[in-house]
Biopython code that builds the backbone (N, CA, C, O; Angstrom):
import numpy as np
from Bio.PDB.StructureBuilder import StructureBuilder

atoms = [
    (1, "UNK", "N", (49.744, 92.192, 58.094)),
    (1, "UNK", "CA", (50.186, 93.465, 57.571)),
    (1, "UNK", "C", (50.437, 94.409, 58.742)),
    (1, "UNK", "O", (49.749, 94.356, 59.761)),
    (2, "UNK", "N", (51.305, 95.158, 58.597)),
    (2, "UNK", "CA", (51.763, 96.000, 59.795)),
    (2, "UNK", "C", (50.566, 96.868, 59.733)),
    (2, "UNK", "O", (49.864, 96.952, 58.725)),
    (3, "UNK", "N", (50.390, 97.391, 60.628)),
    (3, "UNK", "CA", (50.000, 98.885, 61.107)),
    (3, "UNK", "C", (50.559, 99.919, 61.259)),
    (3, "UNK", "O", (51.504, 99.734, 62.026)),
    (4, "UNK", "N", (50.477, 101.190, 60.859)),
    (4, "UNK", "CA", (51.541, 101.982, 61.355)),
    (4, "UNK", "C", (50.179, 103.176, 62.549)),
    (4, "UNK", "O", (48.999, 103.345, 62.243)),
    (5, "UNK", "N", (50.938, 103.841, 63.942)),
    (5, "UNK", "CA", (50.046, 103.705, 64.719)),
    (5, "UNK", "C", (50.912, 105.445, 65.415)),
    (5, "UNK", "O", (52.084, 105.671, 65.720)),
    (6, "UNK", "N", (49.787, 106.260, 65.431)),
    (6, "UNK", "CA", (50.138, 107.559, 65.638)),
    (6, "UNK", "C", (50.911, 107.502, 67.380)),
    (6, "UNK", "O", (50.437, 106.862, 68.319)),
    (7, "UNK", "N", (52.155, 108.338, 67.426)),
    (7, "UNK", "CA", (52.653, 108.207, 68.456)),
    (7, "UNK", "C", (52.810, 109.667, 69.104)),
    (7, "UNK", "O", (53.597, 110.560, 68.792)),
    (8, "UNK", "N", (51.937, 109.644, 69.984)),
    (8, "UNK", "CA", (51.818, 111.326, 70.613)),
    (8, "UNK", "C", (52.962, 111.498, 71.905)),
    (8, "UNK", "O", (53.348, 110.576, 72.624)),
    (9, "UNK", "N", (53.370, 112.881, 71.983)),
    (9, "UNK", "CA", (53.970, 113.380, 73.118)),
    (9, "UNK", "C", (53.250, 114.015, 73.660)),
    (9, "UNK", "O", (52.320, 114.309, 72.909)),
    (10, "UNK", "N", (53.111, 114.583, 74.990)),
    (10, "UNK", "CA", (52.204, 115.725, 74.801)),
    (10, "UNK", "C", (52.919, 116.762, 75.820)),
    (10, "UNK", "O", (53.332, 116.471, 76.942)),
    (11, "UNK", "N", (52.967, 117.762, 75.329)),
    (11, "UNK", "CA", (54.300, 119.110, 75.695)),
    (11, "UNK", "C", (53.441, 119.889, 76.512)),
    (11, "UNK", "O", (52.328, 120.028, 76.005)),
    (12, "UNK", "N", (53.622, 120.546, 77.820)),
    (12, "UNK", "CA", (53.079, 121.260, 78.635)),
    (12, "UNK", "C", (53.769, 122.485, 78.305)),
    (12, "UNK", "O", (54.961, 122.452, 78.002)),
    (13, "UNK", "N", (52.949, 123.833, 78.349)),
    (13, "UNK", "CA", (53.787, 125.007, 78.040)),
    (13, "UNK", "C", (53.062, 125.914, 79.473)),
    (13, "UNK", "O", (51.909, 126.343, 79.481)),
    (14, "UNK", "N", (53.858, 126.026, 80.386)),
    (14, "UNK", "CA", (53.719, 126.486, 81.916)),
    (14, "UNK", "C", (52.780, 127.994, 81.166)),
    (14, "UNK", "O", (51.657, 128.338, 81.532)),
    (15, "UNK", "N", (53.411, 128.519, 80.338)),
    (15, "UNK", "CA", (52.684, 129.887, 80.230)),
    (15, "UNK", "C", (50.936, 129.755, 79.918)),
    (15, "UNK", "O", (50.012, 130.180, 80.612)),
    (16, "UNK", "N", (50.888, 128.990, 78.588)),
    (16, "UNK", "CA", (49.842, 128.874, 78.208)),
    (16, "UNK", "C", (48.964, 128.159, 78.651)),
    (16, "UNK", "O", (47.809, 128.460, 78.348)),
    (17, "UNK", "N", (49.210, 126.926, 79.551)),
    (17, "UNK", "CA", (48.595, 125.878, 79.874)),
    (17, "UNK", "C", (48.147, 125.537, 78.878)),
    (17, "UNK", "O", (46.926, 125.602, 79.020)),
    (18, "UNK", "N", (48.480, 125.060, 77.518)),
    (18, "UNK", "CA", (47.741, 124.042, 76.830)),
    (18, "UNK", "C", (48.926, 123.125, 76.764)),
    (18, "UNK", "O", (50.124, 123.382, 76.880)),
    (19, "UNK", "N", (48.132, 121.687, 76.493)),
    (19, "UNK", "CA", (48.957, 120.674, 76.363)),
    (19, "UNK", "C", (48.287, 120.398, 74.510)),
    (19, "UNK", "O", (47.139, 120.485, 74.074)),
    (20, "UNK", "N", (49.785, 120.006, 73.714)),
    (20, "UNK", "CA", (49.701, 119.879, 72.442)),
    (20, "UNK", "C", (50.358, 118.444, 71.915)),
    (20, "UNK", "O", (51.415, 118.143, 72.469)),
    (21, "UNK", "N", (50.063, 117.907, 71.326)),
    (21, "UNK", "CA", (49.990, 116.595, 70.986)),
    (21, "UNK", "C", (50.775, 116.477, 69.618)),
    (21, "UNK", "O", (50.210, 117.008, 68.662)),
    (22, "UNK", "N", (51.970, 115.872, 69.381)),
    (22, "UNK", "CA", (53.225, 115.300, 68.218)),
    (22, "UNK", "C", (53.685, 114.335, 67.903)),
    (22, "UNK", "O", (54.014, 113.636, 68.861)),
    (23, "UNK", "N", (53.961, 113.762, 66.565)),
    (23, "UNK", "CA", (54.376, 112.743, 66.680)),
    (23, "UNK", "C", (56.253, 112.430, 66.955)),
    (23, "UNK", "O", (57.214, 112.898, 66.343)),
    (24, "UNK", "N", (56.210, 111.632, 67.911)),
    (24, "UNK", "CA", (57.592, 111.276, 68.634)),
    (24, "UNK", "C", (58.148, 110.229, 67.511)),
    (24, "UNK", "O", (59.357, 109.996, 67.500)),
    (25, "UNK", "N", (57.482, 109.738, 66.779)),
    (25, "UNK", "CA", (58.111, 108.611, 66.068)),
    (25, "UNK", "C", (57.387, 108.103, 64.737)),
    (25, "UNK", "O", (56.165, 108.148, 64.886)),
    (26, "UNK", "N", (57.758, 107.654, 63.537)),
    (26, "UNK", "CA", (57.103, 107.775, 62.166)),
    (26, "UNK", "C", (56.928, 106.126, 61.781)),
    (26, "UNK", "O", (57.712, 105.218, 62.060)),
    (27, "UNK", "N", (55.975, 106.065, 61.240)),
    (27, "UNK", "CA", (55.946, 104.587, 60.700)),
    (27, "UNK", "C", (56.537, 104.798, 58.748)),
    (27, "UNK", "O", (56.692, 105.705, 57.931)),
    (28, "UNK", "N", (56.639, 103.710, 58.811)),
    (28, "UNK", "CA", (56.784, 103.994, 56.793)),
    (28, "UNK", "C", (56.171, 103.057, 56.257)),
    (28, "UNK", "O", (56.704, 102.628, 55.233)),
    (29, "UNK", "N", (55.062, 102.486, 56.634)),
    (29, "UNK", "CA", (53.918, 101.521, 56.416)),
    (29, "UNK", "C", (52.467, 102.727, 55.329)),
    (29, "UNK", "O", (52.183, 103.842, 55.768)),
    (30, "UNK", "N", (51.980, 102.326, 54.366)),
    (30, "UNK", "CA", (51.613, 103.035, 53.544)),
    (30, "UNK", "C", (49.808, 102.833, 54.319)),
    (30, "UNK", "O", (49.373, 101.687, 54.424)),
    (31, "UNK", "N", (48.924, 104.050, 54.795)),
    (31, "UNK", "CA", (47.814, 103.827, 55.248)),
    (31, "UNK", "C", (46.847, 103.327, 54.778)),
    (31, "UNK", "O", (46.932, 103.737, 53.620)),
    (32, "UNK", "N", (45.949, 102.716, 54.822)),
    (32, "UNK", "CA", (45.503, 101.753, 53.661)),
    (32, "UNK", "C", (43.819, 101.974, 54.446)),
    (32, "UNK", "O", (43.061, 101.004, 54.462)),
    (33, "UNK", "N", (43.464, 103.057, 54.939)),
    (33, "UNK", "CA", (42.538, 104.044, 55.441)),
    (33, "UNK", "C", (42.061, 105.470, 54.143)),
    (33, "UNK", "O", (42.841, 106.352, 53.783)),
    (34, "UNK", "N", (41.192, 105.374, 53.858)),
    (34, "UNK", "CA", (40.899, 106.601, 53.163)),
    (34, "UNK", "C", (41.546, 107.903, 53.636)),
    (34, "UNK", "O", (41.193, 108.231, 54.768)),
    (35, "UNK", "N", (42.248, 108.565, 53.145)),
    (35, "UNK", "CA", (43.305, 109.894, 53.769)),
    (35, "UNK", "C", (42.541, 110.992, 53.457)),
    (35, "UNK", "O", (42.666, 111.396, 52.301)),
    (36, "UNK", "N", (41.673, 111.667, 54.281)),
    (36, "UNK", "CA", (40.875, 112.782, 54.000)),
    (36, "UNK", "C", (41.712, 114.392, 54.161)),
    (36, "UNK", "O", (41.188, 115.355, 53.602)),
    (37, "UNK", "N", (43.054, 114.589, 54.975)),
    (37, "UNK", "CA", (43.732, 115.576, 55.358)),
    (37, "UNK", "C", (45.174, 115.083, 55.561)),
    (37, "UNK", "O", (45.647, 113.964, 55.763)),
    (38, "UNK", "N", (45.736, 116.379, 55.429)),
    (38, "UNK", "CA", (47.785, 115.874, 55.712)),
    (38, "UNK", "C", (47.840, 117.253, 56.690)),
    (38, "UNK", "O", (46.856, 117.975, 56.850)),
    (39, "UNK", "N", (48.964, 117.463, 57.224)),
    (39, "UNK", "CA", (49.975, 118.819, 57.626)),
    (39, "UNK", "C", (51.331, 117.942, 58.166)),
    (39, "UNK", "O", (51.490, 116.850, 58.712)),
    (40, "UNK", "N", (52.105, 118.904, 57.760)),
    (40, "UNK", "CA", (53.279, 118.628, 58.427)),
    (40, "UNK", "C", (53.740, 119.159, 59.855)),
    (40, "UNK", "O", (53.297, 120.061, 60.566)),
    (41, "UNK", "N", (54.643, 118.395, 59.989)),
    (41, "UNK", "CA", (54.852, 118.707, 61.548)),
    (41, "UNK", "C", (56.736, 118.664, 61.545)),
    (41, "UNK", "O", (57.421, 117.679, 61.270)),
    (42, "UNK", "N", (57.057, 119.553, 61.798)),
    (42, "UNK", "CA", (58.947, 120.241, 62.097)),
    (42, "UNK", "C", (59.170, 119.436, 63.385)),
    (42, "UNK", "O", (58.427, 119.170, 64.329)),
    (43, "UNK", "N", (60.779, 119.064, 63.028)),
    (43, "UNK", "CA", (61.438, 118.509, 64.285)),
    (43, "UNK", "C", (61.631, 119.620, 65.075)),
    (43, "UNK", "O", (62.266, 120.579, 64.636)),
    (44, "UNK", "N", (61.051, 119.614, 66.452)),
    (44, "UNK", "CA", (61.097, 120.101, 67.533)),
    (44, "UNK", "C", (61.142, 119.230, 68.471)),
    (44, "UNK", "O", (60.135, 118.577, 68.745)),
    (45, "UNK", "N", (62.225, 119.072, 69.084)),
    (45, "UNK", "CA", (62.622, 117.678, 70.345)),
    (45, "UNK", "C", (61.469, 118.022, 71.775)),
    (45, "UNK", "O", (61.406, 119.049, 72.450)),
    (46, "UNK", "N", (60.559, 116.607, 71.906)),
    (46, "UNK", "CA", (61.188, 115.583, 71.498)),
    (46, "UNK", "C", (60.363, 115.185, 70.042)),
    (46, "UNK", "O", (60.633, 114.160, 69.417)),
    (47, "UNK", "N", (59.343, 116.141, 69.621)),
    (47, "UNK", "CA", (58.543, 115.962, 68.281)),
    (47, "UNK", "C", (60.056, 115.515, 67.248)),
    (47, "UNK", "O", (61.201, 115.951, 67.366)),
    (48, "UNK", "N", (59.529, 114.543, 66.294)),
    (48, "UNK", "CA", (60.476, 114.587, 65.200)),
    (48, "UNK", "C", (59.607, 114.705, 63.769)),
    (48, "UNK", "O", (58.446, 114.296, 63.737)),
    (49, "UNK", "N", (60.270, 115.314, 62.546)),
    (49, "UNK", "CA", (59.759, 115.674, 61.268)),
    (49, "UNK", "C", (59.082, 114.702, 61.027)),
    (49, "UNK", "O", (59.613, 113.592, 61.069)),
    (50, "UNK", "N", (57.558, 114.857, 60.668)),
    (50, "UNK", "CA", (56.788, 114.086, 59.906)),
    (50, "UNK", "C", (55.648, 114.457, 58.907)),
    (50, "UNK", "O", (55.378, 115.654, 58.811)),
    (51, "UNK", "N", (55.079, 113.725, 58.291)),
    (51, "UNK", "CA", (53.705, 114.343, 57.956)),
    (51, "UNK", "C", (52.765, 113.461, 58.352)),
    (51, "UNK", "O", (52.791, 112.275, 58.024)),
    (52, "UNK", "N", (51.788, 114.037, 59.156)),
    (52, "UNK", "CA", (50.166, 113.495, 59.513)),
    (52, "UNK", "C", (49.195, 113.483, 59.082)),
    (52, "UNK", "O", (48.396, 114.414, 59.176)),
    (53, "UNK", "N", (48.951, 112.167, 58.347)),
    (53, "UNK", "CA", (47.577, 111.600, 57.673)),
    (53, "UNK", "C", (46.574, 111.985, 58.280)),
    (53, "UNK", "O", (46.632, 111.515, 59.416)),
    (54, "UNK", "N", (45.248, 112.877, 58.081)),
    (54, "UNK", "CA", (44.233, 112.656, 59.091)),
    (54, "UNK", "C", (43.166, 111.206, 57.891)),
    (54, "UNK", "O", (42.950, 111.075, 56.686)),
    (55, "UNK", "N", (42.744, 110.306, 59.376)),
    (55, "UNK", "CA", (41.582, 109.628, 58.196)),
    (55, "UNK", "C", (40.634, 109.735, 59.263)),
    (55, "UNK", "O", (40.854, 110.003, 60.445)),
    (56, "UNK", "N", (39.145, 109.397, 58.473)),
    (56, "UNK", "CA", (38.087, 110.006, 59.497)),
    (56, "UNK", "C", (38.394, 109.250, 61.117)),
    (56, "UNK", "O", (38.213, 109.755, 62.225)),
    (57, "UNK", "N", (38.885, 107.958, 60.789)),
    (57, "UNK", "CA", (38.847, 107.538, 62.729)),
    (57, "UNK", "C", (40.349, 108.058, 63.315)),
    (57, "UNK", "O", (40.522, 108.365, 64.495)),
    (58, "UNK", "N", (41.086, 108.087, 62.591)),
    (58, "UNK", "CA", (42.661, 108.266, 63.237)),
    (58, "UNK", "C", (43.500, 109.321, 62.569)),
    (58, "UNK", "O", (43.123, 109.837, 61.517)),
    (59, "UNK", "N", (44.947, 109.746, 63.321)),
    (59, "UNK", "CA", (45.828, 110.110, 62.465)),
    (59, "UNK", "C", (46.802, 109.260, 62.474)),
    (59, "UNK", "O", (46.736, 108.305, 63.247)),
    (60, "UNK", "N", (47.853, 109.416, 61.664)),
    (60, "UNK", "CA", (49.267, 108.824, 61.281)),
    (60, "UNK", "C", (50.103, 109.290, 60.999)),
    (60, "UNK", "O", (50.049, 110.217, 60.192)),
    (61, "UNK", "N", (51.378, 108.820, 61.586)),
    (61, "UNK", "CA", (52.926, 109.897, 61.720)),
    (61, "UNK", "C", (53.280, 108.719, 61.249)),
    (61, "UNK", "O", (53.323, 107.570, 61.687)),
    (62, "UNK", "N", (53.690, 109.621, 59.587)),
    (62, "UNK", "CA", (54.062, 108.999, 58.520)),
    (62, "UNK", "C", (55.576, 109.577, 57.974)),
    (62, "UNK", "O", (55.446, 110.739, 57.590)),
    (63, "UNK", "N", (56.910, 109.099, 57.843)),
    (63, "UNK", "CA", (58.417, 109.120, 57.499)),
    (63, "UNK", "C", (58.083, 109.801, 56.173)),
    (63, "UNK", "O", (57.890, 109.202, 55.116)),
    (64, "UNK", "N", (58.009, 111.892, 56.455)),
    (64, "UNK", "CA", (58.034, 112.040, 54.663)),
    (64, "UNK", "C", (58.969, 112.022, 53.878)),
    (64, "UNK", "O", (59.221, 112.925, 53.079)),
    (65, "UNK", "N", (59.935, 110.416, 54.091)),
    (65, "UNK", "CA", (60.659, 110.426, 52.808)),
    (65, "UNK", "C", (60.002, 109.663, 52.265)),
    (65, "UNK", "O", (60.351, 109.702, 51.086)),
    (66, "UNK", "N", (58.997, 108.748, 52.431)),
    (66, "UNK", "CA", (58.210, 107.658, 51.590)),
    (66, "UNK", "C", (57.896, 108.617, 50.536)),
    (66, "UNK", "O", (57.418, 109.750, 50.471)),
    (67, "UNK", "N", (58.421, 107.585, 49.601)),
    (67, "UNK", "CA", (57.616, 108.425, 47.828)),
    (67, "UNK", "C", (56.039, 108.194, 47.660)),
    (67, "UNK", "O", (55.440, 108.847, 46.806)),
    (68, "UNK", "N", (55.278, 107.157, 48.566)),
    (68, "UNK", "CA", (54.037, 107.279, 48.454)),
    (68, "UNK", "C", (53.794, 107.728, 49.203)),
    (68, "UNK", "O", (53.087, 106.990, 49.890)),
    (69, "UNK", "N", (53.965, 108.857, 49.733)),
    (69, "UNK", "CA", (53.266, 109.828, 51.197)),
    (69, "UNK", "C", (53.539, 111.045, 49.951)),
    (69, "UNK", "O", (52.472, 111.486, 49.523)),
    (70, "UNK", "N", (54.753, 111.639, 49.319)),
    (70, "UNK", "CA", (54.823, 112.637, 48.766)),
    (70, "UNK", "C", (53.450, 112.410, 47.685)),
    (70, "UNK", "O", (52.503, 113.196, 47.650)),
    (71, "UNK", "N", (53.567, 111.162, 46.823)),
    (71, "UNK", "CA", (52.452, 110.993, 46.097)),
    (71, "UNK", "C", (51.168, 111.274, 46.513)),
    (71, "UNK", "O", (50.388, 111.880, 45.778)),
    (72, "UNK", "N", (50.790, 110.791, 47.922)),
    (72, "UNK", "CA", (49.575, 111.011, 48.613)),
    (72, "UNK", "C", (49.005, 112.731, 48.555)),
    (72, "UNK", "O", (47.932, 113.214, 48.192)),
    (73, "UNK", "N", (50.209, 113.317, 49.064)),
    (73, "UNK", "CA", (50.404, 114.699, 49.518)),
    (73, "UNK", "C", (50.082, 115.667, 48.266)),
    (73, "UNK", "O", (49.694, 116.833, 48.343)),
    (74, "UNK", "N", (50.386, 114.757, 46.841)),
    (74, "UNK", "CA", (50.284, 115.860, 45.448)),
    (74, "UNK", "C", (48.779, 115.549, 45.228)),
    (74, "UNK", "O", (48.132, 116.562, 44.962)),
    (75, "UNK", "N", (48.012, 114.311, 45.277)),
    (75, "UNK", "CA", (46.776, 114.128, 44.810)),
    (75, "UNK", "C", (46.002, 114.990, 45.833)),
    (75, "UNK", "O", (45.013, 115.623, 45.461)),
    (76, "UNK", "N", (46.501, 115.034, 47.322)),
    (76, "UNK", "CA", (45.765, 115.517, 47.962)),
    (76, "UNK", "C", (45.682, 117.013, 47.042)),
    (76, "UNK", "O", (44.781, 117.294, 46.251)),
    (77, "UNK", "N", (46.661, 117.714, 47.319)),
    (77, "UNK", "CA", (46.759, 119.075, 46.826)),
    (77, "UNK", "C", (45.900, 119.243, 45.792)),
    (77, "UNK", "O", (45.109, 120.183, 45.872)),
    (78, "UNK", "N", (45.873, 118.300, 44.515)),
    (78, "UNK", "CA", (45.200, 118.523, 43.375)),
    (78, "UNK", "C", (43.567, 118.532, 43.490)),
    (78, "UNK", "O", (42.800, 119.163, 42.763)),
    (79, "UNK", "N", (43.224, 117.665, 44.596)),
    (79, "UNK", "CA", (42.399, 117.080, 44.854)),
    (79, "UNK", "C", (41.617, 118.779, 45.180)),
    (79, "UNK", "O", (40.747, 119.111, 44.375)),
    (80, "UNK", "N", (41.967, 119.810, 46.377)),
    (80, "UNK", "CA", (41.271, 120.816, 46.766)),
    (80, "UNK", "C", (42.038, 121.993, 45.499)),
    (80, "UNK", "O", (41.705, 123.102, 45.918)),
    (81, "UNK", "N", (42.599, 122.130, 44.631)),
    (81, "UNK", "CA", (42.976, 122.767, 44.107)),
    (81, "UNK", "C", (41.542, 122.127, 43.012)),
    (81, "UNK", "O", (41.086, 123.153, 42.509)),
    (82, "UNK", "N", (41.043, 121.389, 42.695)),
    (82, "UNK", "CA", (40.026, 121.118, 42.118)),
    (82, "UNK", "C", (38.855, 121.199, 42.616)),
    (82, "UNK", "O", (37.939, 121.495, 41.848)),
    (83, "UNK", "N", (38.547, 120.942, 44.135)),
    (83, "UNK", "CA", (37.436, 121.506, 44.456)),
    (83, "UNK", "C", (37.312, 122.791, 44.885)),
    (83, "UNK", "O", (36.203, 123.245, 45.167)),
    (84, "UNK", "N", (38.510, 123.565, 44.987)),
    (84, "UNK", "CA", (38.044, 125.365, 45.178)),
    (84, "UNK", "C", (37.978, 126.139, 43.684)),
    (84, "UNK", "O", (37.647, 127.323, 43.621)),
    (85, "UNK", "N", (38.346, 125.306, 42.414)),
    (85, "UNK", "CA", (37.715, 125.835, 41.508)),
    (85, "UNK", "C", (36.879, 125.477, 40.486)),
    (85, "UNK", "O", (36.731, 126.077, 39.421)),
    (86, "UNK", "N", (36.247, 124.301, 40.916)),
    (86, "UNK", "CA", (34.849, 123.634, 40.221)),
    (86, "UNK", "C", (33.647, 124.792, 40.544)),
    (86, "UNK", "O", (33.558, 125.312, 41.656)),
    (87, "UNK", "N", (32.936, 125.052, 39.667)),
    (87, "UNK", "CA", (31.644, 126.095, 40.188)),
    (87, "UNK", "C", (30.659, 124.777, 40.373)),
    (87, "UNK", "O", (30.536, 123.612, 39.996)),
    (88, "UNK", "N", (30.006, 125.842, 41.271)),
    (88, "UNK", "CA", (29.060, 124.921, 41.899)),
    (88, "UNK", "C", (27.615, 124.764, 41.009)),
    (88, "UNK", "O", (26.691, 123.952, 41.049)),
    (89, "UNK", "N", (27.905, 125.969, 40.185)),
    (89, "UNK", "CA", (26.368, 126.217, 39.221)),
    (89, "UNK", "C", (26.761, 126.453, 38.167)),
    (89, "UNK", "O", (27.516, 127.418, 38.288)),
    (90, "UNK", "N", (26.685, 126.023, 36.752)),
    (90, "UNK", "CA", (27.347, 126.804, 35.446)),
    (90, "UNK", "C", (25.641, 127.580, 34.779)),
    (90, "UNK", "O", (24.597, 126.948, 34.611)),
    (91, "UNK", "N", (25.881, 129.181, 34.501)),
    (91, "UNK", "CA", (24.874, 129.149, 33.950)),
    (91, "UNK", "C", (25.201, 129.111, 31.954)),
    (91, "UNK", "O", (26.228, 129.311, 31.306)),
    (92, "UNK", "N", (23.592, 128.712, 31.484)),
    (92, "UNK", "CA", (23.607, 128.198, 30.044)),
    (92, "UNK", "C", (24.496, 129.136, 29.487)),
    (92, "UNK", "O", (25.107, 128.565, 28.584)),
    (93, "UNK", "N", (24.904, 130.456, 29.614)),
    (93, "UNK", "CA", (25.567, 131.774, 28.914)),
    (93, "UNK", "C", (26.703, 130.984, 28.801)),
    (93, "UNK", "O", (27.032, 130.509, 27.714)),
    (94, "UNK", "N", (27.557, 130.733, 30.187)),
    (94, "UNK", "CA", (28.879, 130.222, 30.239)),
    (94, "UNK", "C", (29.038, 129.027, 29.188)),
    (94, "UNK", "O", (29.901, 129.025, 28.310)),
    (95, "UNK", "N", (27.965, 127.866, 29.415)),
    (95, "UNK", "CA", (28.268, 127.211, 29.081)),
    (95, "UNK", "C", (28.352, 126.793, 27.190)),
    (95, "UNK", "O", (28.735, 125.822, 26.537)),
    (96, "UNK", "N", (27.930, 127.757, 26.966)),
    (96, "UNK", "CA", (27.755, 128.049, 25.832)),
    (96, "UNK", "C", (28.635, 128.811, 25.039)),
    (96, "UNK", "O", (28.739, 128.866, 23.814)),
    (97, "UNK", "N", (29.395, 129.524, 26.142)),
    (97, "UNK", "CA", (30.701, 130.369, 25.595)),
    (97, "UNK", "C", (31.930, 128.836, 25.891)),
    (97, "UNK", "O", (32.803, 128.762, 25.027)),
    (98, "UNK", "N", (31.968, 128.011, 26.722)),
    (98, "UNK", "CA", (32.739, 127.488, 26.731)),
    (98, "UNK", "C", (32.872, 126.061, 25.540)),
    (98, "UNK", "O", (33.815, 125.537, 24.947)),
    (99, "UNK", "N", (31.504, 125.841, 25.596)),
    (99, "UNK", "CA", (31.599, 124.854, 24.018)),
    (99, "UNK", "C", (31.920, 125.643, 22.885)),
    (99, "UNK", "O", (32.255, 125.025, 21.875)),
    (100, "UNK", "N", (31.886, 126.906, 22.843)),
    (100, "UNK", "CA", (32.399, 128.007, 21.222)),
    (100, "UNK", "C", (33.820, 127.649, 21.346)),
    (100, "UNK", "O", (34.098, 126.939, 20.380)),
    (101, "UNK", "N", (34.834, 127.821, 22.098)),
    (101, "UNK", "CA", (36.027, 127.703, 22.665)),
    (101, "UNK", "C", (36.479, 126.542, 22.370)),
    (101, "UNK", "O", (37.366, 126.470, 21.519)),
    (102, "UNK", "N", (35.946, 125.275, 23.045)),
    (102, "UNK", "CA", (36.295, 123.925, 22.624)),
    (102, "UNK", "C", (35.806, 123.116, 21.252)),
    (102, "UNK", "O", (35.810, 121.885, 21.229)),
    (103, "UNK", "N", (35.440, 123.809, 20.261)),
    (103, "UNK", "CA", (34.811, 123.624, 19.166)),
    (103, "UNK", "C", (35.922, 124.706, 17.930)),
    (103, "UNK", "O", (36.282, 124.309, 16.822)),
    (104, "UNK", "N", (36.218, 125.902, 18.460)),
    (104, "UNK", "CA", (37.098, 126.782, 17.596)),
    (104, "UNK", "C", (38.759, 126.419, 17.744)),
    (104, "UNK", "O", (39.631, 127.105, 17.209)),
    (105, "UNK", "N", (39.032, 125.196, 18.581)),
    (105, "UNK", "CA", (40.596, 124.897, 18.935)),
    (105, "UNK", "C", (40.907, 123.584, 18.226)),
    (105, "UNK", "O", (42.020, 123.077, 18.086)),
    (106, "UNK", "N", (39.386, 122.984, 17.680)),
    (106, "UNK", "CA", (39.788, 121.624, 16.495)),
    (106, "UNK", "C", (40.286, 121.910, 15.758)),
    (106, "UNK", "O", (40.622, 121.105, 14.890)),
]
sb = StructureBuilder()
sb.init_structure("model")
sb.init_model(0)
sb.init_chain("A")
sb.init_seg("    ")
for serial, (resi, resn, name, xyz) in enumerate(atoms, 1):
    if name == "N":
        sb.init_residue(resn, " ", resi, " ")
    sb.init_atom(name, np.array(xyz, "f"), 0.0, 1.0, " ", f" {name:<3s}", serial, name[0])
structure = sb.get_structure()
């Protein structure tokens, strides 16, 4: 099975002195690594458009036209769009107003 295998540039900026790290080139091999983080990254030469898998040991410069990277990218989303609004504590009041609710919509 292929690998697909993060390919860095790394761009010197005389002003700032930091050196920053892009991917030069995309695999379209589907990561088969638990995907804990994404961001995208804009073609800026010699960087080219991708999106980057983070998984806990690596990243991956992944071709976002793959329909399973966009797929990846929506569960991700749903994924923290569900954990920034799960409460962490329900108290009995709530929960008690919320079974009245799901009991008055049968």
């Amino acid at each position: 099975m292929k690998r697909c295998f993060m390919s860095f540039c790394f761009l010197f900026n005389a002003e700032e002195k930091k050196v920053s790290p892009c991917c030069v080139a995309v695999s379209r091999a589907a990561v088969d690594e638990p995907i804990i983080d994404f961001k995208f990254q804009a073609k800026s030469l010699p960087c080219v458009r991708a999106i980057i898998f983070v998984t806990a040991e690596k990243q991956y410069c992944i071709d976002p036209r793959q329909s399973w990277a966009r797929e990846k990218i929506n569960e991700l989303v749903q994924r923290r769009k569900n954990s920034t609004m799960t409460p962490t504590s329900v108290s009995p009041r709530l929960t008690a107003t919320i079974s009245q609710y799901s009991t008055d919509s049968n």
